[in-house]
C-alpha beads as a LAMMPS data file, in Angstrom:
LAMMPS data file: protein, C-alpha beads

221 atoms
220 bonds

1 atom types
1 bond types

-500.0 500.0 xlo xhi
-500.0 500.0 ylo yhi
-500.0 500.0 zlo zhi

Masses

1 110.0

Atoms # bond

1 1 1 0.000 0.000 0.000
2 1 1 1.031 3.358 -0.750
3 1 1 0.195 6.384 1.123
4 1 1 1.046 10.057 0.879
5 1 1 0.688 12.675 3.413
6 1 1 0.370 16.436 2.523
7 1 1 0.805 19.291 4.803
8 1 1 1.210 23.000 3.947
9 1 1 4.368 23.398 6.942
10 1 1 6.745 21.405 8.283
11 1 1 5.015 19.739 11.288
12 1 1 1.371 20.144 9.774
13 1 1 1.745 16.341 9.115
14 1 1 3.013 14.903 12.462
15 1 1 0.414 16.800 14.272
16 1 1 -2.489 15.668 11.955
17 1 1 -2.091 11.797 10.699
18 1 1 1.417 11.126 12.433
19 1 1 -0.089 8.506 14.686
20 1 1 -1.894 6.618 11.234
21 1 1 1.259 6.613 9.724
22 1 1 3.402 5.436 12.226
23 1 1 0.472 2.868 11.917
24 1 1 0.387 1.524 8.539
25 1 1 4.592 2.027 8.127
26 1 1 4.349 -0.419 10.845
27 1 1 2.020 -2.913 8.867
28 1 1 4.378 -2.662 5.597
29 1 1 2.776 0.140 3.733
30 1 1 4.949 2.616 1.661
31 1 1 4.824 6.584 3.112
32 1 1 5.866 9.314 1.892
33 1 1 5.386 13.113 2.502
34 1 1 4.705 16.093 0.686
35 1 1 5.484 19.607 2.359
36 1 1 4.540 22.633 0.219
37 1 1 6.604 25.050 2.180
38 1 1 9.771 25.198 4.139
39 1 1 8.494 27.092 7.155
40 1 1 10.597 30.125 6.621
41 1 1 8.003 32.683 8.014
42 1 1 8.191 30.887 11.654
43 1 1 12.075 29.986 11.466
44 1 1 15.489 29.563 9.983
45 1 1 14.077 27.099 6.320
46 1 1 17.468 25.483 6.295
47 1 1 16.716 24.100 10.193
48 1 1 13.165 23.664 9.577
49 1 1 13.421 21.409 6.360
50 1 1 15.973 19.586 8.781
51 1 1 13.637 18.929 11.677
52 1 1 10.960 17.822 8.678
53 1 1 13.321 15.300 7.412
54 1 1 14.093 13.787 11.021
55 1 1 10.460 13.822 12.054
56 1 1 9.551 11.995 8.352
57 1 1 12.515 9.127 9.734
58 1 1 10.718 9.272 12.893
59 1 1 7.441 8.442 10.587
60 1 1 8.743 5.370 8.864
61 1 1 8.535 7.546 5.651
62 1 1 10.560 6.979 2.993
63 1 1 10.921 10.045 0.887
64 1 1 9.864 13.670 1.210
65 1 1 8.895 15.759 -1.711
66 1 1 9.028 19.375 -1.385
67 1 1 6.533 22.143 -3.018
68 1 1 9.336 24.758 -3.006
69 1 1 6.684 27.798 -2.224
70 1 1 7.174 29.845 0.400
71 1 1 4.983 30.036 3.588
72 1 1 1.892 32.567 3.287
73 1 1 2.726 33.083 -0.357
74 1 1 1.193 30.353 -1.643
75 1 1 0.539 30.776 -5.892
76 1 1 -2.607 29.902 -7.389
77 1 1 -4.154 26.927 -6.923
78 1 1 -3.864 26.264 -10.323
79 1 1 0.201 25.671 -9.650
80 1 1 -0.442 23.693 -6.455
81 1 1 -2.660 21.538 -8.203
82 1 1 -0.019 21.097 -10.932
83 1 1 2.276 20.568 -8.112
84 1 1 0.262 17.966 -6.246
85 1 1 -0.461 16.087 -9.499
86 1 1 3.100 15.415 -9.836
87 1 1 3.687 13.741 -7.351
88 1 1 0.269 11.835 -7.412
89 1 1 1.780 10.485 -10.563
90 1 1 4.665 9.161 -9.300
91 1 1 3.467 7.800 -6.162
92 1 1 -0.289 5.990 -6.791
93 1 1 -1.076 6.708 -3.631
94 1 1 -4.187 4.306 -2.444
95 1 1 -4.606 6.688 0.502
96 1 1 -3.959 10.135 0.887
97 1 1 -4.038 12.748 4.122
98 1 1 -4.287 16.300 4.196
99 1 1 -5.187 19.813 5.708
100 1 1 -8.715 20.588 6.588
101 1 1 -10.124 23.260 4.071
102 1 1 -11.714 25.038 7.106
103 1 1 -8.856 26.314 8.744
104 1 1 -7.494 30.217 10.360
105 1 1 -4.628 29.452 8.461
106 1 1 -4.812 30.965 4.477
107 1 1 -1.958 27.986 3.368
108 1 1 -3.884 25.249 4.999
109 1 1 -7.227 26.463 3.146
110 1 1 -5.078 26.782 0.103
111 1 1 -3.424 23.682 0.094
112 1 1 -6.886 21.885 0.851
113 1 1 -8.627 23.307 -2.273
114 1 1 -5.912 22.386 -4.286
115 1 1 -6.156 18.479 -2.781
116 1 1 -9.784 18.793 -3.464
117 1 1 -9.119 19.109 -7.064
118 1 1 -5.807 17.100 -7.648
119 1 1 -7.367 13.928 -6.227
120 1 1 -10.226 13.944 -8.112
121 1 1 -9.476 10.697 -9.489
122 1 1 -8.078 9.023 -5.685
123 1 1 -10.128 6.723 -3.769
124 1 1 -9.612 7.536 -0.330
125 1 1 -8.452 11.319 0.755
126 1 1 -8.906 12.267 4.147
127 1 1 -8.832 15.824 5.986
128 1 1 -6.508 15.779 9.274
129 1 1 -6.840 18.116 11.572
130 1 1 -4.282 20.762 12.940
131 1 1 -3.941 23.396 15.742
132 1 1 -5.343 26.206 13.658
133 1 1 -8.796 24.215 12.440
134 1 1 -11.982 25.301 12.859
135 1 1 -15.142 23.208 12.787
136 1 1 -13.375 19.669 12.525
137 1 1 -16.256 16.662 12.665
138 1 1 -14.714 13.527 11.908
139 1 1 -16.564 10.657 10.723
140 1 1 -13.495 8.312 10.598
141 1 1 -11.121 7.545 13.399
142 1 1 -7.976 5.382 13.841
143 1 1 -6.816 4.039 17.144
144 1 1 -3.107 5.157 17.984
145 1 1 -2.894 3.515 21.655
146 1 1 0.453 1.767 20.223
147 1 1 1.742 5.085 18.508
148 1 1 0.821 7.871 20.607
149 1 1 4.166 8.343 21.715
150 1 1 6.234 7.747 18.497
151 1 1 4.003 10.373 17.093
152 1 1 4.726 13.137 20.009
153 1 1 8.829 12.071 19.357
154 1 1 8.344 12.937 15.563
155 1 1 6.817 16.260 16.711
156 1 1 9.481 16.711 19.327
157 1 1 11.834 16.801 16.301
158 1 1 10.467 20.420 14.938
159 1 1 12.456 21.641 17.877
160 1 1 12.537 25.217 16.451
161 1 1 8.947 25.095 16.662
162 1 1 8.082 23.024 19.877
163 1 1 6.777 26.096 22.075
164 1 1 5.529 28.334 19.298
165 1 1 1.987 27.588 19.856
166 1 1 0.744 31.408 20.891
167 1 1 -0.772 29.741 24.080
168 1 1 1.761 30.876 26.985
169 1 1 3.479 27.693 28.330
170 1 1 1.744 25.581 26.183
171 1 1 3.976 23.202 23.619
172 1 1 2.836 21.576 20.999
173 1 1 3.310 18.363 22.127
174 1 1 0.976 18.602 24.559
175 1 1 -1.495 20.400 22.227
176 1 1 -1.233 17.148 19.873
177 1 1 -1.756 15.006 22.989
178 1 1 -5.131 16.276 24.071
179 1 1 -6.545 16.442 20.691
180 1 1 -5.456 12.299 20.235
181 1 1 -7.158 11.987 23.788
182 1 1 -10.327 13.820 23.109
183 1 1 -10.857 11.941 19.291
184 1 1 -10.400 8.797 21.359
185 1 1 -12.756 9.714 23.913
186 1 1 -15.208 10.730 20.838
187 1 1 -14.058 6.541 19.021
188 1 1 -14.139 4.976 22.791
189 1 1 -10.821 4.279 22.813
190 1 1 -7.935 5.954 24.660
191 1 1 -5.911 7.471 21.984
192 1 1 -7.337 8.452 18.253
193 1 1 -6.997 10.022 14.778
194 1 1 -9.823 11.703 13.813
195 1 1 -10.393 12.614 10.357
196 1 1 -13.496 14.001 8.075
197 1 1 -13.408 11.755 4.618
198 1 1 -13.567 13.765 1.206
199 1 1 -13.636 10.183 -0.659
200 1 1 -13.840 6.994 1.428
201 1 1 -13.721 3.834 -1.013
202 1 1 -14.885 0.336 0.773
203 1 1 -14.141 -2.411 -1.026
204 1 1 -16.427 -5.369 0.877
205 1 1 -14.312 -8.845 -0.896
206 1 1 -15.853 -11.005 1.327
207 1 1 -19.096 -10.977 3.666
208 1 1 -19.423 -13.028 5.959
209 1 1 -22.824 -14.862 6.886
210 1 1 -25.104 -13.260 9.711
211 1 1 -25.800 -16.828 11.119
212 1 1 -22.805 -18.828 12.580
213 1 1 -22.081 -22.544 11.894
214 1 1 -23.986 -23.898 14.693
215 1 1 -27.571 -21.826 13.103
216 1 1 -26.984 -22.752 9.696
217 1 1 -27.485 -26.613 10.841
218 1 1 -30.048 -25.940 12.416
219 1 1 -31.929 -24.274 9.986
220 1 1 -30.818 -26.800 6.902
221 1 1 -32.802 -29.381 9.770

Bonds

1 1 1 2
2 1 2 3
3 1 3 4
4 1 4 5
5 1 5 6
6 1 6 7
7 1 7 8
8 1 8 9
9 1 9 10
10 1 10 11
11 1 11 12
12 1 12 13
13 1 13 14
14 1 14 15
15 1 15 16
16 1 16 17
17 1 17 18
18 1 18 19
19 1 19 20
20 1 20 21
21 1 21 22
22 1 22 23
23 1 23 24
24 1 24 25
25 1 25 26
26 1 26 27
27 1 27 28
28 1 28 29
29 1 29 30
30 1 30 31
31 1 31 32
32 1 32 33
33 1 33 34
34 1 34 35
35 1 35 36
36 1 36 37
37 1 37 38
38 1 38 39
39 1 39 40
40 1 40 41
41 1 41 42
42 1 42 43
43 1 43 44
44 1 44 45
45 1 45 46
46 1 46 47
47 1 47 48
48 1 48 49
49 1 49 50
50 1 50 51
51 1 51 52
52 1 52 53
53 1 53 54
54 1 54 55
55 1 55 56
56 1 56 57
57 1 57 58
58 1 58 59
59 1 59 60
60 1 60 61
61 1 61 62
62 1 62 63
63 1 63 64
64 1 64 65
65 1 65 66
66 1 66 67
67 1 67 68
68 1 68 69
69 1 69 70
70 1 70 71
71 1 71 72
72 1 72 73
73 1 73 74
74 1 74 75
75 1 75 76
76 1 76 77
77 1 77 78
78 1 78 79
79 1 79 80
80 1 80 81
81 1 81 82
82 1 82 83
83 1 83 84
84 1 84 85
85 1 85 86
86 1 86 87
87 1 87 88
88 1 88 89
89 1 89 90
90 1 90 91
91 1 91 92
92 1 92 93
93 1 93 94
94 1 94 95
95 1 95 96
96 1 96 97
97 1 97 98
98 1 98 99
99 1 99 100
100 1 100 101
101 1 101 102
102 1 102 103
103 1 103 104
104 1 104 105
105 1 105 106
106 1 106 107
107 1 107 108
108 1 108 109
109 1 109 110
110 1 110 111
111 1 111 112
112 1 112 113
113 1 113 114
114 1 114 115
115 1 115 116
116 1 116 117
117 1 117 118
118 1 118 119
119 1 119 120
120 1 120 121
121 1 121 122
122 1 122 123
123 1 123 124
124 1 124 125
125 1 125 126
126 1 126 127
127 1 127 128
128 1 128 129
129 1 129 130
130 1 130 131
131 1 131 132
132 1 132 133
133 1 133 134
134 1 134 135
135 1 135 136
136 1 136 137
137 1 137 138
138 1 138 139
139 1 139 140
140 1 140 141
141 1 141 142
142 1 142 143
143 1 143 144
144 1 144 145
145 1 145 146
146 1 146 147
147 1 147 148
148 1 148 149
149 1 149 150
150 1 150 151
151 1 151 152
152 1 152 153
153 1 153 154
154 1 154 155
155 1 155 156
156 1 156 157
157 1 157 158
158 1 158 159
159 1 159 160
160 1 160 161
161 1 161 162
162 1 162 163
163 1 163 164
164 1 164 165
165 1 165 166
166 1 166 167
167 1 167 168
168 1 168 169
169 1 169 170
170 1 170 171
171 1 171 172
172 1 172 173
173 1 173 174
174 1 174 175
175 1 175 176
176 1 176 177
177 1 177 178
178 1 178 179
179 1 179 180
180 1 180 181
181 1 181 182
182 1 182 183
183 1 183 184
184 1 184 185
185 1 185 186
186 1 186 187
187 1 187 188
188 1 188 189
189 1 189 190
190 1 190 191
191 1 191 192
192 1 192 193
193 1 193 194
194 1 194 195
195 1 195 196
196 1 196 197
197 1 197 198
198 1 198 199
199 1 199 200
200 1 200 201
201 1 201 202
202 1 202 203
203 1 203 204
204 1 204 205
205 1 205 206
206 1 206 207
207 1 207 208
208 1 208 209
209 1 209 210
210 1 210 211
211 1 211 212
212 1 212 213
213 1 213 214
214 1 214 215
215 1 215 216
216 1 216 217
217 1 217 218
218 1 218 219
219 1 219 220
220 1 220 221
């Protein structure tokens, strides 16, 4: 399986779906990462595409791609679609993860609409949530109990950007850590993913039958 992860910053990935990917790297399945920006607007882009490339190890990914564009100068969606189909080309992605549309943030919004359009053709993209989204309802959650804490180490690894939250005393870490807490509270399990499906494909191969063996006897009697 192949999977690619979007995010608009360095970090925007490891906050929203690191858990998931941590997840399926663990089951096999091929990750890889596609940051839009380098993060130069909240830090040194030299350090930043750094920590991105640690966290990514910390991921199980195998590859990043990088957009190039600079943070809050996004071009047209037009080019990020371009930019996005790319890479879609190259990877087949069977699943892919990216930033809510409905965010405070203008290159998470931007990035989104772009997905929207570039994936057209994908079965399965998913919206992740981030510190900066705004009426978030997920429909589809994945339990992270056994990667909770791999996923706070690959956020540790944005050290630049670790207590640059705008909520005094607050890191990020622990930011990411309630959020996984309250999505599991919302699954009923301790530690979730939650994320709102643009495409969800099920493919049902084999269903099994309602009545066990034992009923089935009885009712060919």
């Amino acid at each position: 399986m192949n999977i690619l992860a979007i995010g608009a910053h360095p970090d925007d990935i490891e906050f929203g779906c690191g858990g998931t990917l941590i997840k399926y790297a663990g089951k096999g399945a091929r990750i890889e990462l596609l940051v839009m920006t380098d993060g130069a607007r909240g830090g040194n882009a030299r350090t930043r595409r750094a920590e991105q490339l640690r966290a990514a190890t910390a991921l199980g990914a195998r590859r990043v791609h990088w957009g190039g564009y600079r943070d809050t100068l996004l071009p047209s969606v037009r080019r990020l679609i371009d930019c996005i189909e790319r890479v879609l080309r190259v990877i087949h992605p069977d699943f892919i993860f990216v930033n809510n549309p409905e965010d405070t943030h203008q290159d998470h919004r931007q990035v989104a609409r772009a997905a929207v359009s570039a994936t057209r053709y994908a079965r399965n993209v998913l919206f992740y949530e981030g510190p900066t989204t705004v009426n978030f309802a997920p429909t589809v959650f994945i339990d992270i109990a056994d990667e909770v804490g791999r996923k706070i180490e690959a956020l540790r690894r944005h050290r630049s950007q670790v207590m640059k939250t705008r909520i005094e005393g607050t890191a990020i870490c622990e930011i990411a850590e309630a959020s996984a807490h309250f999505r599991g509270v919302q699954a009923r399990v301790r530690w979730a993913e939650g994320f709102a499906p643009l495409l969800l494909f099920i493919n049902i191969t084999r269903v099994p039958s309602v009545l066990g063996p034992s009923r089935r006897r009885a009712r060919r009697r």
